[in-house]
ChimeraX commands (.cxc) that place a marker at each C-alpha (Angstrom):
marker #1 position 64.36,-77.15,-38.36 radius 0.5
marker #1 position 62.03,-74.95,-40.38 radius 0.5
marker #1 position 59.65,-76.17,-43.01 radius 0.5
marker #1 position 56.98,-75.54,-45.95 radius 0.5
marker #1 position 53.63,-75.82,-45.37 radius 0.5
marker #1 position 51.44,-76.65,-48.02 radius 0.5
marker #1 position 47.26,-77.25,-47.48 radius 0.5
marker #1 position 45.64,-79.48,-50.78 radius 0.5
marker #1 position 42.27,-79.75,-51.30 radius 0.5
marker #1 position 40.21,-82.44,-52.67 radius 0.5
marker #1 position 36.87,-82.64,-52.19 radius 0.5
marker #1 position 34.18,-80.82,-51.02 radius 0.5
marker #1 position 30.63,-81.16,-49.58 radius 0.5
marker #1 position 27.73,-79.16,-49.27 radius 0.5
marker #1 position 26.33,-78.70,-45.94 radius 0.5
marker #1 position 24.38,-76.22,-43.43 radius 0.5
marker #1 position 25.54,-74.92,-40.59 radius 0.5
marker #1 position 22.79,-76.82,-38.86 radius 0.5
marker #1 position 25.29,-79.72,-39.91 radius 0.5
marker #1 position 28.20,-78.39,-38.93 radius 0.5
marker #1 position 27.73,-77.32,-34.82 radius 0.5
marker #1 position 26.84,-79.71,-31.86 radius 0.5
marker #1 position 23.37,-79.30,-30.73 radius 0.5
marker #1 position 22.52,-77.14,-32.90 radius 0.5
marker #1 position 19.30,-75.20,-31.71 radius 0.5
marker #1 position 19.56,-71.95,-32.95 radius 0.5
marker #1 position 16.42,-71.62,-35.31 radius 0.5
marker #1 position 17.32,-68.11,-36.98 radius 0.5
marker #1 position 20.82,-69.60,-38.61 radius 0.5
marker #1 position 20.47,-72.29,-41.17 radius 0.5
marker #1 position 23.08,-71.20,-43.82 radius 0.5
marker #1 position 24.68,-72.81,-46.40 radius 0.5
marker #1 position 27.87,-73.76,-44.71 radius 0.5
marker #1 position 30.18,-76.53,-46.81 radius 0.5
marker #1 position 32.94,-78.43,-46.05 radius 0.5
marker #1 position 36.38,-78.49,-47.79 radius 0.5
marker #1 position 38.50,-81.53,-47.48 radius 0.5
marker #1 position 42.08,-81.32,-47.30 radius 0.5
marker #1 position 45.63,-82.65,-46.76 radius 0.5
marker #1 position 48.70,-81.49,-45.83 radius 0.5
marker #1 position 52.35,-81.49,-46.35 radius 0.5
marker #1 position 55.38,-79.94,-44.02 radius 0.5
marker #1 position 59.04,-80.04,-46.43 radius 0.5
marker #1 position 62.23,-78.85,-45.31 radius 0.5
marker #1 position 65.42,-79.48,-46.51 radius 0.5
marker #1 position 65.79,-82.72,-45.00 radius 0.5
marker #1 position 62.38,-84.09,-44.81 radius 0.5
marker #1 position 58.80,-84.50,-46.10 radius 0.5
marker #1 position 56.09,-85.00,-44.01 radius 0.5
marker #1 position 52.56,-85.76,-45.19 radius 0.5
marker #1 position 49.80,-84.62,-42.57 radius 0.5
marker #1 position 46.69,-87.35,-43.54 radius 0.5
marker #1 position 46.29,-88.75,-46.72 radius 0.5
marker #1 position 42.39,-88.12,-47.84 radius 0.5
marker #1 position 40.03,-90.34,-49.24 radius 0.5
marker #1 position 39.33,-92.00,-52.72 radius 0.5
marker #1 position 37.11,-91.40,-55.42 radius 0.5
marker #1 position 35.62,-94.12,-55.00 radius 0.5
marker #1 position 34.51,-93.55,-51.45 radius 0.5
marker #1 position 33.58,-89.87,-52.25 radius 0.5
marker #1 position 31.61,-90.83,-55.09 radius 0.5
marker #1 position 29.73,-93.42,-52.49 radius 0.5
marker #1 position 29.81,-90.87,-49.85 radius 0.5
marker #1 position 28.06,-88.28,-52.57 radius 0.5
marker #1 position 31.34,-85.88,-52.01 radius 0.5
marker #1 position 32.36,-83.57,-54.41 radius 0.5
marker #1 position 35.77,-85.35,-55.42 radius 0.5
marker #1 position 37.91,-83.76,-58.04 radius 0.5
marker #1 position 41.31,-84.39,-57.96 radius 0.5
marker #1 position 43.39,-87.00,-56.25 radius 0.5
marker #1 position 45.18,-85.55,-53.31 radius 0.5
marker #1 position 48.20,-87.39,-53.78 radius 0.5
marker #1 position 48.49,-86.60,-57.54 radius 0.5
marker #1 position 48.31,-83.14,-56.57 radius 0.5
marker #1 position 51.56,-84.03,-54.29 radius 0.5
marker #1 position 53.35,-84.82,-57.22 radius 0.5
marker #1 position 52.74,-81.51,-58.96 radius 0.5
marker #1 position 54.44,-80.35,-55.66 radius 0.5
marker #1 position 57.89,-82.51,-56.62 radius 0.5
marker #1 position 57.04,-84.85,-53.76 radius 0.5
marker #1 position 56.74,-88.67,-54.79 radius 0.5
marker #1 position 54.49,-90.70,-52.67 radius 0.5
marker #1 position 56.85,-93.75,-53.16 radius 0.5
marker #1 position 59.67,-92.08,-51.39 radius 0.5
marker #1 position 57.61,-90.44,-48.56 radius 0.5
marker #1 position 59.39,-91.55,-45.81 radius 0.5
marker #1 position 56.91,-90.12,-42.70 radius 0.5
marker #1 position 53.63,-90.14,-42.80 radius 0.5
marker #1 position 50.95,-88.61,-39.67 radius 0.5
marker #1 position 47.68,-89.61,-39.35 radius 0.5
marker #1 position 45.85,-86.99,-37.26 radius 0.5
marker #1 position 43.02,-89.67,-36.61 radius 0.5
marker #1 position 41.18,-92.65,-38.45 radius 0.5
marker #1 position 37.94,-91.24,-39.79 radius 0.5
marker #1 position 37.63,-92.53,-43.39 radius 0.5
marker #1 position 38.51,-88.67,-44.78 radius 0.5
marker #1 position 41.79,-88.48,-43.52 radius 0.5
marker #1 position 43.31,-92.21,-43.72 radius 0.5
marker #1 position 41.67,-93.54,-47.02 radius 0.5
marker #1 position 44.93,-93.45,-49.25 radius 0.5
marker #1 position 47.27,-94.90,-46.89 radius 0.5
marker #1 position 48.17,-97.65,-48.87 radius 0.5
marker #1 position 49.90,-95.12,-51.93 radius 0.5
marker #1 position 52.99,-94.56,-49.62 radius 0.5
marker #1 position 54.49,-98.44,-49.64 radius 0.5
marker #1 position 58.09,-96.60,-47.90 radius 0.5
marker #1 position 56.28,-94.60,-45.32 radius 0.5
marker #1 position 56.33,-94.71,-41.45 radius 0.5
marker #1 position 52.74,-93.36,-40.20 radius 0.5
marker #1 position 52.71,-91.73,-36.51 radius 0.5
marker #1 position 49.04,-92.80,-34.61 radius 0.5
marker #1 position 48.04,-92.13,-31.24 radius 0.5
marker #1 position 47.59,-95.43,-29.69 radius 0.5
marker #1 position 44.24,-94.48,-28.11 radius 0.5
marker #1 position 43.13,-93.79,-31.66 radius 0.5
marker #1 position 44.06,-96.84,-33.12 radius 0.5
marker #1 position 42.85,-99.13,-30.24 radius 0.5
marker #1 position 39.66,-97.84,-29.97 radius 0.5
marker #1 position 39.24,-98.65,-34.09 radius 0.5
marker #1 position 40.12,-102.10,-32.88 radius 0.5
marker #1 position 38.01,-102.34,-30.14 radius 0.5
marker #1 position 34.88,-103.39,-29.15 radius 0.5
marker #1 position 32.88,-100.38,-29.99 radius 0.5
marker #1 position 34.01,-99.38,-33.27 radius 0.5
marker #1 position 31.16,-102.06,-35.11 radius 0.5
marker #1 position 28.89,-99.87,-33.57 radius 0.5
marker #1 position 26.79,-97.97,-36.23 radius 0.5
marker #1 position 27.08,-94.49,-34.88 radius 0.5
marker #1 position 30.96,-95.50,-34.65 radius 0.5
marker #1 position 31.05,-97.88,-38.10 radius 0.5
marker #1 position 29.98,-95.03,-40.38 radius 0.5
marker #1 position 33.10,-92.75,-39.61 radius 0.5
marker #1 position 35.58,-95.08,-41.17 radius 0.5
marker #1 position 35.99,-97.64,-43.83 radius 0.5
marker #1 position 37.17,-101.36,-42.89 radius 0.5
marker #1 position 39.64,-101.86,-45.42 radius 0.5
marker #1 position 41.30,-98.17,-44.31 radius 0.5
marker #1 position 41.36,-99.56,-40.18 radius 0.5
marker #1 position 42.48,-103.47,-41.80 radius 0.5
marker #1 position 45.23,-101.41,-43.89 radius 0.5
marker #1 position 46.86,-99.77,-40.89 radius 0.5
marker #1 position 46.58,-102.93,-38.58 radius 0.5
marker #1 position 48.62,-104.34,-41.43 radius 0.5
marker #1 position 51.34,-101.83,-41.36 radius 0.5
marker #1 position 51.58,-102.38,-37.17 radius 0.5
marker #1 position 52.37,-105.82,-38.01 radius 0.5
marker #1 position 55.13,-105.04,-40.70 radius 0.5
marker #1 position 56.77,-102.58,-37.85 radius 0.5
marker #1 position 56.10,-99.49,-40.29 radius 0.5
marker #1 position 53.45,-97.81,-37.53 radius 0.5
marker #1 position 54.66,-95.63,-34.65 radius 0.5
marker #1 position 52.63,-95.10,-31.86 radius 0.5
marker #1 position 52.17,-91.93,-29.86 radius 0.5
marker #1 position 50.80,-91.72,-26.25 radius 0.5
marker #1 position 49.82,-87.86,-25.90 radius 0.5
marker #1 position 52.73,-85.21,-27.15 radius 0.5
marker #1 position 55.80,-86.50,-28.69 radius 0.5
marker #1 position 58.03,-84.52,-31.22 radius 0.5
marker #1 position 58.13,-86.59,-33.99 radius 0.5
marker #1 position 60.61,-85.43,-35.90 radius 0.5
marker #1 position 62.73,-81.51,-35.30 radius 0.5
marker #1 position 60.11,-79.41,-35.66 radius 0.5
marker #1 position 57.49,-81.29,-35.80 radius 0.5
marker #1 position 55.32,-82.32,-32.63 radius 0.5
marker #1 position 51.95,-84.04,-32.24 radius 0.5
marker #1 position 49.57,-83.60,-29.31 radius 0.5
marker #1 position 46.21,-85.51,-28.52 radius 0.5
marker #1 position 43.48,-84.13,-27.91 radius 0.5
marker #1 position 40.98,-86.33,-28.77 radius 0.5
marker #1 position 37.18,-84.95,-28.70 radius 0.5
marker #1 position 36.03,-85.63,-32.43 radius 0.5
marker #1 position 37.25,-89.18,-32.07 radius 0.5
marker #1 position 39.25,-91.17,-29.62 radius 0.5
marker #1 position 42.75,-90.42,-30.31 radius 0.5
marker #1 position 42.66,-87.35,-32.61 radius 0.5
marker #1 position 45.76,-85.49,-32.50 radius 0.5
marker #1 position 47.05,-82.07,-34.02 radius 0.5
marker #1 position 50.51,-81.17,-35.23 radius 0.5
marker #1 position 52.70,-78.12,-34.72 radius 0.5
marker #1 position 55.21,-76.91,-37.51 radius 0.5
marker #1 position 58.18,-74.97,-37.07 radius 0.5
marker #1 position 58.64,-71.94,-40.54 radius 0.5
marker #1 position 60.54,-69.43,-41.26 radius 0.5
marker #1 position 57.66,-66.86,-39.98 radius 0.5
marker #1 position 56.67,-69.07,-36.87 radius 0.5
marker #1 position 54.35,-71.73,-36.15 radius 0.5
marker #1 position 51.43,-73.19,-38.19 radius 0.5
marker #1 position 49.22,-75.37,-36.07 radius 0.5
marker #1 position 47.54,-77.70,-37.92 radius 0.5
marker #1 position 44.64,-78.18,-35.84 radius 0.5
marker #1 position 42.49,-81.34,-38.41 radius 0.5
marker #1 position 39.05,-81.77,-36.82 radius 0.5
marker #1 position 40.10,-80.57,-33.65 radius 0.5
marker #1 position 38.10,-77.67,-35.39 radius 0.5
marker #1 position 36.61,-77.99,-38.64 radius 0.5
marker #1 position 35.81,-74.27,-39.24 radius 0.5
marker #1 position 36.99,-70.97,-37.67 radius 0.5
marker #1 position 33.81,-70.71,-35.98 radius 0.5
marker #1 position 33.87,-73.94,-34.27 radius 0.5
marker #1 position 36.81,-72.60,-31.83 radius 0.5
marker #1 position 35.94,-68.33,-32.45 radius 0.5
marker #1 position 33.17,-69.39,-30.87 radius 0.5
marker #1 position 33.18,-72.15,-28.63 radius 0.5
marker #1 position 31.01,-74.50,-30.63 radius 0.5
marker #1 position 32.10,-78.35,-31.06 radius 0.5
marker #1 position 31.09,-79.94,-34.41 radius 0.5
marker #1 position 28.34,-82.14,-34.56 radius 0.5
marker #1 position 30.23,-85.35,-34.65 radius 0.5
marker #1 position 31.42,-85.82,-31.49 radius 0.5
marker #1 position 33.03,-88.66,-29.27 radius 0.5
marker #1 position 33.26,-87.33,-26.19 radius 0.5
marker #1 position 32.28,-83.90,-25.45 radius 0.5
marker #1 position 34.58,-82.19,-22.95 radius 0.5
marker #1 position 37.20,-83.48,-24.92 radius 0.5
marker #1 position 36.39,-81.22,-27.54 radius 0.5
marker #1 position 35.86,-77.92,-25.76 radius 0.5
marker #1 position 39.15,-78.93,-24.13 radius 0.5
marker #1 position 40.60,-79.39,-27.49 radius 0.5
marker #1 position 39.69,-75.88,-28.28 radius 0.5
marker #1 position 41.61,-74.91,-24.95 radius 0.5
marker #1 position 44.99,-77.53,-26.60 radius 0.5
marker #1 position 44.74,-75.36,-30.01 radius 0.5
marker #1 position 44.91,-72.03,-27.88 radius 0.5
marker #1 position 47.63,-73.04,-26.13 radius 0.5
marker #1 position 49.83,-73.55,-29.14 radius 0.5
marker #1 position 49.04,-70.24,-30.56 radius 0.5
marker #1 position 51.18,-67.37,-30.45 radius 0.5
marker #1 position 52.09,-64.21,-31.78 radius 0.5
marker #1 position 53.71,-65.15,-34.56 radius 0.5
marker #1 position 51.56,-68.71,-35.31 radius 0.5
marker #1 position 48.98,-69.41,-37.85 radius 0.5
marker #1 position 46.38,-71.75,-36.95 radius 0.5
marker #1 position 44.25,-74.18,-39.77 radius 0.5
marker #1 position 41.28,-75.75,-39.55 radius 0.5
marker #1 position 40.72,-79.19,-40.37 radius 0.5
marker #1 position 37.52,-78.29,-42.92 radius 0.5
marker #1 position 37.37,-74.74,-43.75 radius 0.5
marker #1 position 37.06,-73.80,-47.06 radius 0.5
marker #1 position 38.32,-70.06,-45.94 radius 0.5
marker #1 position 42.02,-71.49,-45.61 radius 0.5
marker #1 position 42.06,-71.48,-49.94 radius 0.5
marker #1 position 40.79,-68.11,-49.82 radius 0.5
marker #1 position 43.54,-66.49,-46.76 radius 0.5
marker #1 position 47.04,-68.24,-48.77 radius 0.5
marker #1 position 48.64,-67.64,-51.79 radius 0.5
marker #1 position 48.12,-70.21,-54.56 radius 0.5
marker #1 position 51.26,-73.25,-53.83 radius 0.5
marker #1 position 52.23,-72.70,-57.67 radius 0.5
marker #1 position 50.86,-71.74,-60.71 radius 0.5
marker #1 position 47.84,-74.11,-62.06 radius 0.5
marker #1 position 47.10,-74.97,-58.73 radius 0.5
marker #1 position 44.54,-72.94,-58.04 radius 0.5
marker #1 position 41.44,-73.83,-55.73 radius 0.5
marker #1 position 43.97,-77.06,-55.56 radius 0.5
marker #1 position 46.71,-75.99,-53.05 radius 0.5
marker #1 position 48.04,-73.42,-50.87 radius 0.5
marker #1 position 51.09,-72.55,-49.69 radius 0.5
marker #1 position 51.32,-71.24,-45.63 radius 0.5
marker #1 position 53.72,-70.34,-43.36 radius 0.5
marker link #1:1,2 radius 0.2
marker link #1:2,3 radius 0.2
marker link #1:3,4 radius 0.2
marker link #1:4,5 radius 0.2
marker link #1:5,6 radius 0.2
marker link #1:6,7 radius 0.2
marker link #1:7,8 radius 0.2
marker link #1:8,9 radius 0.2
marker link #1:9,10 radius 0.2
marker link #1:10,11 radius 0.2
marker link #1:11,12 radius 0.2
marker link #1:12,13 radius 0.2
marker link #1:13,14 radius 0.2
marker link #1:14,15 radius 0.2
marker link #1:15,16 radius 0.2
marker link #1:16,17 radius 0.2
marker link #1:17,18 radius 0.2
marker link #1:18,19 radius 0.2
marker link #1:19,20 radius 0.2
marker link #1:20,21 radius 0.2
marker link #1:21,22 radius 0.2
marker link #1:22,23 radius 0.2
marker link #1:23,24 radius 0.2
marker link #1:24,25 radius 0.2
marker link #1:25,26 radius 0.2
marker link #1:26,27 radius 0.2
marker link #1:27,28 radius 0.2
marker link #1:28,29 radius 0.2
marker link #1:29,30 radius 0.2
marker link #1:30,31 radius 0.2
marker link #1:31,32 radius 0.2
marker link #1:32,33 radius 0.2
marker link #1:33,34 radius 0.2
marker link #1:34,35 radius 0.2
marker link #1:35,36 radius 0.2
marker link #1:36,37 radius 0.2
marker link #1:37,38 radius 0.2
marker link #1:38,39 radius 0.2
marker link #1:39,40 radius 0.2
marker link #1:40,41 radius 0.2
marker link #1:41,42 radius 0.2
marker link #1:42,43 radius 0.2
marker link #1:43,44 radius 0.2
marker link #1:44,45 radius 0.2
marker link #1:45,46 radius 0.2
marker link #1:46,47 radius 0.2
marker link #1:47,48 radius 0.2
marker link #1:48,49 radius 0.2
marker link #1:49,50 radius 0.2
marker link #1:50,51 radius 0.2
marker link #1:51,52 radius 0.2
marker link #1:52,53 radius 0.2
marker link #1:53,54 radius 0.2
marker link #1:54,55 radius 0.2
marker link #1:55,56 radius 0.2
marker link #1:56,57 radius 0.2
marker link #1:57,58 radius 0.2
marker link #1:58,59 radius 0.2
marker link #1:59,60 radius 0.2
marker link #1:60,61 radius 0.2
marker link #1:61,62 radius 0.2
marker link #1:62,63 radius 0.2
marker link #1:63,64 radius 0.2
marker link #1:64,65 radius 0.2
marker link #1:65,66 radius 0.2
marker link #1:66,67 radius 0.2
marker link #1:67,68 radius 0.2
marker link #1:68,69 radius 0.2
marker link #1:69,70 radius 0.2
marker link #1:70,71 radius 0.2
marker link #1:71,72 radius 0.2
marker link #1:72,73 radius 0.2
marker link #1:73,74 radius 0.2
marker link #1:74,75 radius 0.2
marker link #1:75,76 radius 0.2
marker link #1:76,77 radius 0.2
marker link #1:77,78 radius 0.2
marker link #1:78,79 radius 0.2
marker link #1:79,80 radius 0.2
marker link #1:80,81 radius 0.2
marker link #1:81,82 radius 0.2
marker link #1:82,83 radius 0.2
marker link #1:83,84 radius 0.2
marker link #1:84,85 radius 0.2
marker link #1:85,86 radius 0.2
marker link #1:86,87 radius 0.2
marker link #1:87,88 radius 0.2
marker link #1:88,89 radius 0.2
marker link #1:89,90 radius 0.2
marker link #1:90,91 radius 0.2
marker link #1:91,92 radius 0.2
marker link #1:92,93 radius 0.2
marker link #1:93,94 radius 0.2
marker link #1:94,95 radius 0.2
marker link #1:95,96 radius 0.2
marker link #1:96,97 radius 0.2
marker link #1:97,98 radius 0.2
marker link #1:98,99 radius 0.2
marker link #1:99,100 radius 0.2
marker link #1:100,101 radius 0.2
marker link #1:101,102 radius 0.2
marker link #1:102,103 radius 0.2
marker link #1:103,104 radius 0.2
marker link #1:104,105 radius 0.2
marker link #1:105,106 radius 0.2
marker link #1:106,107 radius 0.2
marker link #1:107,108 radius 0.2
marker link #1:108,109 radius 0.2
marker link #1:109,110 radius 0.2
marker link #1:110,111 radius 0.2
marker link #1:111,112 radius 0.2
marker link #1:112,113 radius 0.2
marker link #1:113,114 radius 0.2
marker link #1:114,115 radius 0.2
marker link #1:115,116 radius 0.2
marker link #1:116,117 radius 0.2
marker link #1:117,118 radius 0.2
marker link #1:118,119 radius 0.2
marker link #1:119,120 radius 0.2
marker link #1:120,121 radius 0.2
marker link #1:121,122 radius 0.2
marker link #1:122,123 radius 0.2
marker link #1:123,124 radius 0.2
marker link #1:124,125 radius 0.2
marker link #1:125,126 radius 0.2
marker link #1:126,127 radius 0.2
marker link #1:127,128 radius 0.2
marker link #1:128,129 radius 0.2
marker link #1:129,130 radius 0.2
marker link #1:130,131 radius 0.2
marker link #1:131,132 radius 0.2
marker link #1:132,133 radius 0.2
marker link #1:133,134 radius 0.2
marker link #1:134,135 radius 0.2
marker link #1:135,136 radius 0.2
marker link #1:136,137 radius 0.2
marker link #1:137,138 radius 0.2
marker link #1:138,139 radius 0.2
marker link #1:139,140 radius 0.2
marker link #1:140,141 radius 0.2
marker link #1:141,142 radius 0.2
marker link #1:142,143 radius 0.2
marker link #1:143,144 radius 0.2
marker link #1:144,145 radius 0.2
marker link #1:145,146 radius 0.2
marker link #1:146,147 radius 0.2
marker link #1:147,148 radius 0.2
marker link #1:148,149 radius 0.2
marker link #1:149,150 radius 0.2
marker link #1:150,151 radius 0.2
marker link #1:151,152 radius 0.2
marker link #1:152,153 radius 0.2
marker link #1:153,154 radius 0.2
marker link #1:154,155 radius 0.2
marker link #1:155,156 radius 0.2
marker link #1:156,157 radius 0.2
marker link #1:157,158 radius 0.2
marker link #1:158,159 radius 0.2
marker link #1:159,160 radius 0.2
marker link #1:160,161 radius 0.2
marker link #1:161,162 radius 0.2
marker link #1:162,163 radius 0.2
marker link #1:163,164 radius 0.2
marker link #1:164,165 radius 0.2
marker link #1:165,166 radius 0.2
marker link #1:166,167 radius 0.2
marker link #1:167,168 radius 0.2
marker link #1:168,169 radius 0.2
marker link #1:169,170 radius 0.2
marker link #1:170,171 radius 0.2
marker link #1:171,172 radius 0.2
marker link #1:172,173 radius 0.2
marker link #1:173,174 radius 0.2
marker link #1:174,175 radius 0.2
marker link #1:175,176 radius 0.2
marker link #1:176,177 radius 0.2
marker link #1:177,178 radius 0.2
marker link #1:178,179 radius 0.2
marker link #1:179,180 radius 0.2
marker link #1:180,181 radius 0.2
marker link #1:181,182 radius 0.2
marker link #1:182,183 radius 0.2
marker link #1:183,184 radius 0.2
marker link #1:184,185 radius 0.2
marker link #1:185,186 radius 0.2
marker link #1:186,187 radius 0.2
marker link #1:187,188 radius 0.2
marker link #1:188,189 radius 0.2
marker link #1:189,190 radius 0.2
marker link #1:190,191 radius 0.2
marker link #1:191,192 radius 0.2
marker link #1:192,193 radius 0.2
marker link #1:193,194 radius 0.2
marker link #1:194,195 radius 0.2
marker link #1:195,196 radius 0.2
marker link #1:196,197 radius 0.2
marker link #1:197,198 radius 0.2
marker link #1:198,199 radius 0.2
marker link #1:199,200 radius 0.2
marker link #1:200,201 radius 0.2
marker link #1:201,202 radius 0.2
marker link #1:202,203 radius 0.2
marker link #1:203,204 radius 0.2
marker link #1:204,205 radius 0.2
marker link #1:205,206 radius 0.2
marker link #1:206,207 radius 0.2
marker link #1:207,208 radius 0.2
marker link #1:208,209 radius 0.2
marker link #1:209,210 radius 0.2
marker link #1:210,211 radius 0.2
marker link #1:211,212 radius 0.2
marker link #1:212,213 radius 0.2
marker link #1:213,214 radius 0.2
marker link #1:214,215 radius 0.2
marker link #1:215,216 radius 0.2
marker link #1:216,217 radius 0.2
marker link #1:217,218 radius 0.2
marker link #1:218,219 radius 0.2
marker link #1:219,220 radius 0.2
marker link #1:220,221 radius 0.2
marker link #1:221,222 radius 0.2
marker link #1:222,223 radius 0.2
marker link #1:223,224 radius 0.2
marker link #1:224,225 radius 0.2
marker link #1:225,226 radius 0.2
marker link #1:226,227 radius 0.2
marker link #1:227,228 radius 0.2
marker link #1:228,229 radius 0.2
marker link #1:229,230 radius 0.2
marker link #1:230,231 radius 0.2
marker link #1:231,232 radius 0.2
marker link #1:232,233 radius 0.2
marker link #1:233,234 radius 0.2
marker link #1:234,235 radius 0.2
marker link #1:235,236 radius 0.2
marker link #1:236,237 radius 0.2
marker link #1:237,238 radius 0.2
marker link #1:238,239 radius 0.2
marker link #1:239,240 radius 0.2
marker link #1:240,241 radius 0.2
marker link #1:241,242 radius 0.2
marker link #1:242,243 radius 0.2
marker link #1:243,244 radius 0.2
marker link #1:244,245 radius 0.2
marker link #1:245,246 radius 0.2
marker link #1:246,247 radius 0.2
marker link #1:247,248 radius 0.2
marker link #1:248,249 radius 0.2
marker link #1:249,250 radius 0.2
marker link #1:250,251 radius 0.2
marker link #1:251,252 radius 0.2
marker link #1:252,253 radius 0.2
marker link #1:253,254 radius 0.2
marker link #1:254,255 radius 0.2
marker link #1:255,256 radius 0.2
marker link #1:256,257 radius 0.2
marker link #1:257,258 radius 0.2
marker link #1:258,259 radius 0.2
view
């Protein structure tokens, strides 16, 4: 089955890219480096599947993030209704990428189980830990387990034809990325197993990290999914609105259409 990928933006940050690499020690770069945030959507004939669901405004505006446009408003200038999205992935739990969970009351949402038992485990009060997600986003999604609409993965698993979801973990416990079939090949949608290009062009994990070699192996997961004929994005990188064509007219700087 081949599909439609689409990349929306919502927010962005400004950072350095003192921020933005692990151990950062390099005194002769400190550049302005910013984050984009984004979502994504695979359609095909038969199915939608939304790829993390963003954040609020009112946790970017608490956050200080540049928030300007719902992300899943901008899904209905794509035709797609978040009532009747019927699958739902979350690539992991931090508070960008699960915050608006609770707009898609029909949907089935695909976890890794690592990822959600470490949120509801012992060490997720912890304040390095706590600051990476909001309660009410972890207490939403416990919620959904217990009304049977969460489906748990345990490492690769094609989730649907076409569709397939590895862990890697690294950036948090259970992180996973997600490989889509097109018409032109494969995109990889690789969320914060990278953030930027440069975090996997050259070898450099992100500063927020849960367990180290995971990451770098990470890096090695994303490689291995590449081909020829595939098209790998990054989970933060404001290039990706800059490298694809504009999703539809008025939508520019808003979404981009790939693969």
């Amino acid at each position: 089955m081949k599909y439609q990928v689409y990349a929306i933006q919502y927010a962005t940050r400004a950072a350095r890219s003192s921020e933005n690499f692990f151990g950062h020690h390099d005194i002769h770069e400190d550049n302005p480096m910013p984050l984009s945030y984004y979502i994504w959507v695979a359609v095909s004939n038969e199915h939608v599947v939304v790829i993390d669901v963003g954040f609020t405004r009112e946790v970017g505006e608490r956050r200080n993030r540049n928030y300007f446009r719902c992300p899943i408003d901008t899904l209905k200038c794509l035709d797609i209704d978040p009532n009747e999205v019927p699958y739902v992935v979350i690539t992991h739990m931090h508070y960008d990428h699960v915050g608006n969970a609770h707009k898609f009351p029909n949907a089935r949402f695909f976890v890794q189980e690592s990822e959600m038992g470490f949120w509801t485990g012992k060490y997720a009060s912890k304040p390095f830990f706590r600051g990476l997600v909001e309660e009410e986003d972890v207490v939403h999604l416990v919620r959904e387990n217990f009304r049977g609409r969460l489906h748990f993965v345990d490492g690769v698993e094609e989730i649907l034809p076409g569709i397939t979801v590895y862990r890697t973990g690294g950036h948090s416990a259970g992180l996973q990325v997600v490989k889509v079939t097109t018409e032109q090949g494969s995109v990889i949608l690789a969320s914060d197993a990278t953030h930027f290009y440069r975090n996997i062009d050259e070898n450099r994990p992100f500063s927020i990290v849960h367990n180290l070699a995971e990451m770098y192996q990470a890096f090695e997961v994303v490689r291995s999914l590449q081909d020829e004929s595939s098209v790998m994005i990054p989970g933060h990188d404001p290039l990706v609105m800059e490298q694809f064509p504009v999703a539809r007219p008025g939508l520019e700087g808003i979404a981009v259409k790939i693969g």
